[in-house]
N, C-alpha and C positions, 0 to 999 in steps of 0.2 A: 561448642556445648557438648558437654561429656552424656554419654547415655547407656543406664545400669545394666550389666549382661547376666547371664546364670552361666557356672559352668557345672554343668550334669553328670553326672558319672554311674551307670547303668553295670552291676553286681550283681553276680546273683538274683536278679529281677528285683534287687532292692535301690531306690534312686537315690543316690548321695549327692545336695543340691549344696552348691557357694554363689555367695551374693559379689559381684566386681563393681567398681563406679565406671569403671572403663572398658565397658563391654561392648564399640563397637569390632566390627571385623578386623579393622586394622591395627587393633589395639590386644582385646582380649581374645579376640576372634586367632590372628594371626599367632600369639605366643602359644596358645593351644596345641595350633597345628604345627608349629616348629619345634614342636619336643617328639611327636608324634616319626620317628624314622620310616620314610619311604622308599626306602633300599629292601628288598624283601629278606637279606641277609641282616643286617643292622637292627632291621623290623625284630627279625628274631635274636639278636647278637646284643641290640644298644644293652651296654652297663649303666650310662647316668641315672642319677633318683632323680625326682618328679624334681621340678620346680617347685609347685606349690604343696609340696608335702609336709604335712603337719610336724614338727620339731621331733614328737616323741616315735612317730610312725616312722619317718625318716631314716632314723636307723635301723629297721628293718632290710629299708633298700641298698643301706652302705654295707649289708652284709650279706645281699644277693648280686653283688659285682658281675659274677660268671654267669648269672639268669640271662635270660631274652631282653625282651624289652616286654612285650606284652604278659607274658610269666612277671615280673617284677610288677608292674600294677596290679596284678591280678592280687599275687599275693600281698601287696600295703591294704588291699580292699577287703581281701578276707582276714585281715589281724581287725582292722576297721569295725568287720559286720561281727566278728565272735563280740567282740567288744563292746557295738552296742546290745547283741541280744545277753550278754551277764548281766552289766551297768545300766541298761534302760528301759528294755523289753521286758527283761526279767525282774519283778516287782515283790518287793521284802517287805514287812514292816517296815522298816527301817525308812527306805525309802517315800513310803507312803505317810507316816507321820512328819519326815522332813518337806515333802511339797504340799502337807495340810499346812503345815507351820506358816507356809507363802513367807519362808526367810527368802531376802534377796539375797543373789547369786546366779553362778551357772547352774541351768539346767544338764542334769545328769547325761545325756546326750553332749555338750558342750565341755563337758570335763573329759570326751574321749576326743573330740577335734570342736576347738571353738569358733570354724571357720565356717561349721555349717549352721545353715539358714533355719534347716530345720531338722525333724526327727527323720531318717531315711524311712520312708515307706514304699510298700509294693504295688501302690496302685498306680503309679506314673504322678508324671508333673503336668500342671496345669498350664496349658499354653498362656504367654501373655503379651500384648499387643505392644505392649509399651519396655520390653523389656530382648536386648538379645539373648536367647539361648543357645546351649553349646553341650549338645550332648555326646560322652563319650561312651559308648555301648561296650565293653567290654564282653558281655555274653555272646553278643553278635557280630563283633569284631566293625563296626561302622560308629561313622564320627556325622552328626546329621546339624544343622543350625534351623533355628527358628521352628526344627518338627516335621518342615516339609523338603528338605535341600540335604541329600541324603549322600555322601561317600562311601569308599571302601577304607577304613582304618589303616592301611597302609599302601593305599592310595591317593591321597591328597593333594593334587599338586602346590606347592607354596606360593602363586600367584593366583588359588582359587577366589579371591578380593576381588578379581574382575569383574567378575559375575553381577557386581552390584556399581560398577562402575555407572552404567546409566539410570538406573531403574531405584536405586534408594533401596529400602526396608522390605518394601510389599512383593518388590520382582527381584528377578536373580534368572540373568542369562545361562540359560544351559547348553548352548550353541557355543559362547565362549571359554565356558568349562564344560567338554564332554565329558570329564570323569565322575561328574553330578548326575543323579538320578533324582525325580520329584518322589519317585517312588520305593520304596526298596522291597523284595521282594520278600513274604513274611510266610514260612509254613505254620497254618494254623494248625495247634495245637490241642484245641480243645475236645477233638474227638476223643471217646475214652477207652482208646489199646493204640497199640506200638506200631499201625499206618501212619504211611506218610499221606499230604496231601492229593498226591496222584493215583495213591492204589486205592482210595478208598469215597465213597461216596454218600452222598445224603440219603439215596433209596434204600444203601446197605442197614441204614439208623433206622429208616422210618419203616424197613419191615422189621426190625429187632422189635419198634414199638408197638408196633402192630400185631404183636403176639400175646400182648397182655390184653385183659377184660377192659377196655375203654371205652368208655359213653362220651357221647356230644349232650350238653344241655344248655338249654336257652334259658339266657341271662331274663330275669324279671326285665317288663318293659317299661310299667311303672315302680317310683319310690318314691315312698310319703316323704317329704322333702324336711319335713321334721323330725322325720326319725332317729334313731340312735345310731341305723344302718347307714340310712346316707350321709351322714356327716363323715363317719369312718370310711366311706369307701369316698367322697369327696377329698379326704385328708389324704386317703392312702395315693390316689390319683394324681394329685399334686405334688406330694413327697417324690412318686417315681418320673413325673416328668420332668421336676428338678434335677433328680438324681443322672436323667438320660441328656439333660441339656449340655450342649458342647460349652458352653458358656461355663457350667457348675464341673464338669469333670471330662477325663479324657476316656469314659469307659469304651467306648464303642470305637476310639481310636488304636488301644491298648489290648482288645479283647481279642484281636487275631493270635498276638502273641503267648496267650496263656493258656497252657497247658490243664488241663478238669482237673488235677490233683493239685493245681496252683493254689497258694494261697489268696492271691487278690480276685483269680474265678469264683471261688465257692463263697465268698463274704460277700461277692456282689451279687451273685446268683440267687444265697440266701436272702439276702438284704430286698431282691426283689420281691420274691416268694414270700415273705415274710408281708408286703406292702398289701400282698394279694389276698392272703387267707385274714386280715386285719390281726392277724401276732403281733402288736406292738403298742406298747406306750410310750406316751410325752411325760417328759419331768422338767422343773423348774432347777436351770444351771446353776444361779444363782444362789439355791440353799443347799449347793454341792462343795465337797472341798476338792483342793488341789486347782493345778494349771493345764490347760488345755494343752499346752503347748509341753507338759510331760509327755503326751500321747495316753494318758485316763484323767478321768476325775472320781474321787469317792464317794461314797453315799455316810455322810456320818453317822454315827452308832448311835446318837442320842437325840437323833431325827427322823427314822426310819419309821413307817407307819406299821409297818413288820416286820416278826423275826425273820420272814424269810428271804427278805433281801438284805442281810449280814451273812458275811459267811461265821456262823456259826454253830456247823454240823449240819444246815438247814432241819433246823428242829421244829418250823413253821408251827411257834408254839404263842409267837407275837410279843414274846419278850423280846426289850431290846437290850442286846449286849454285844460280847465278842467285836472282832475288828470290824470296819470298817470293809463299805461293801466295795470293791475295785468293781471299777464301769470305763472301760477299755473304749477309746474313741473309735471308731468306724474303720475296720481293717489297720488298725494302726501294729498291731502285734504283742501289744503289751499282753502280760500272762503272771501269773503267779507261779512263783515254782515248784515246780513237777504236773504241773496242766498244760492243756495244749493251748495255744493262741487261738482268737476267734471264736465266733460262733455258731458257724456251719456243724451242721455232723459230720463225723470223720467219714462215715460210712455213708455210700452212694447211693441213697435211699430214695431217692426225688430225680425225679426229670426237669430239664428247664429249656 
């Protein structure tokens, strides 16, 4: 019985996922690792292109021959990511009229490689139980399975299969592969100046904080339970527990990794803050247009309760006109052009 793998591929902090039906180790698992050169010369020397590189991308790499081998993926991934931030992050009329339309076809993502699953985003993938993963970290130079069974990218050995000779899915000998690690070691990043983890410490933040004018205040002990407040702060409470559930997302798996000036820190960051101070409203998806699976959906123009959720000059005049209001899915990166992605502040105005 064949069983479905992902093979991941980690850019730029951007995750570019393909969907395999033959995604055990000894199938999708092994041809991974056998393109992967463990020669540390070869490591940096292999000329061949990827096996599974995309037709048109492909030829990128028949004309980096004399490249590395890690240089050569590096660079198919960065043609890859300009690629989708023109064609799919970056959002035109044009565009946005074509996925109100919901013609059938490739989504704009899928006309740059139609092999991925989905839109590459920066928040990580979602673990899944029923499914092998196969992540190749390029930022970090490690090749990891299933999230937790973690290599050195040109360290692999080619009978690392072993590992699961007894134990199935859930276990993986690391006594018969020592070049496996359960852990890999991750310098957090989210401090905000240019220490590394060693030089620098939590007391160094928390006297910075403790410079400014700060009060303690005690949360009300009662809430009229009908109120308009507890509903909202009931709402907001459940949205962030879902948000932090290992189940719903990998935040707290991913969060060492992310730099404060990251893009998927400051979306999640915001996106909590946001749950705190009640910043936020629910809309009905349904009388949206577009496909989720563009990475937004739009507010139509002849639907909008106000002028001010159109982009048109924000004239918060309550006529409705102008295009169409772009509603960017959750750290997806979509943007209009010449504005920034997201909707954190650029500027480091908040504590978290």
């Amino acid at each position: 019985m064949w069983e479905e793998g992902q093979k991941i591929v980690r850019f730029r902090k951007r995750y570019f996922v393909y969907r395999d039906h033959y995604g055990q180790p000894d199938m999708l698992g092994d041809t991974l690792v056998r393109q992967i050169p463990t020669d540390p010369e070869r490591y940096k020397r292999q000329s061949n292109t990827r096996l599974f590189a995309a037709p048109r991308i492909a030829k990128l790499a028949y004309r980096l021959l004399s490249a590395d081998w890690l240089k050569n993926e590096r660079s198919i991934y960065a043609q890859l990511t300009e690629e989708i931030e023109s064609r799919s992050l970056t959002v035109t009329d044009e565009t946005m009229y074509a996925s109100g339309s919901k013609n059938e076809g490739l989504l704009t993502w899928q006309t740059v490689d139609d092999r991925l699953e989905e839109l590459p985003g920066a928040l990580g993938v979602q673990s899944e139980i029923e499914r092998w993963q196969y992540t190749i970290d390029l930022d970090r130079e490690v090749f990891s399975v299933n999230m937790w069974i973690h290599f050195r990218l040109d360290n692999i050995p080619r009978e690392w299969t072993r590992g699961f000779e007894y134990y199935g899915r859930t276990n993986f000998s690391f006594k018969a592969v020592p070049e496996a690690k359960t852990i890999w070691p991750v310098t957090i990043e989210y401090f905000a100046n240019d220490c590394s983890r060693n030089d620098c410490s939590r007391d160094e933040y928390k006297a910075k904080y403790q410079q400014y004018d700060c009060s303690m205040v005690r949360a009300p002990s009662r809430i009229e339970g009908c109120s308009r407040v507890a509903h909202r702060q009931v709402i907001a409470i459940t949205m962030f527990e879902k948000f932090m559930s290992s189940y719903a997302s990998n935040f707290e798996a991913h969060l060492p990794e992310w730099g404060h000036n990251d893009f998927a820190f400051r979306e999640s960051c915001f996106a909590i803050l946001s749950f705190a101070a009640g910043q936020y409203r629910f809309d009905e998806p349904l009388r949206l247009n577009g496909e989720i699976d563009d990475g937004y959906l739009m507010e139509p123009d002849n639907e909008s309760p106000v002028g001010r959720y159109l982009d048109d000059g924000d004239l918060d005049d309550g006529v409705c006109g102008g295009r169409p209001r772009l509603l960017p899915l959750f750290a997806s990166g979509c943007h209009r052009s010449g504005e920034e992605a997201g909707s954190a502040p650029q500027a480091s105005i908040y504590w978290f």
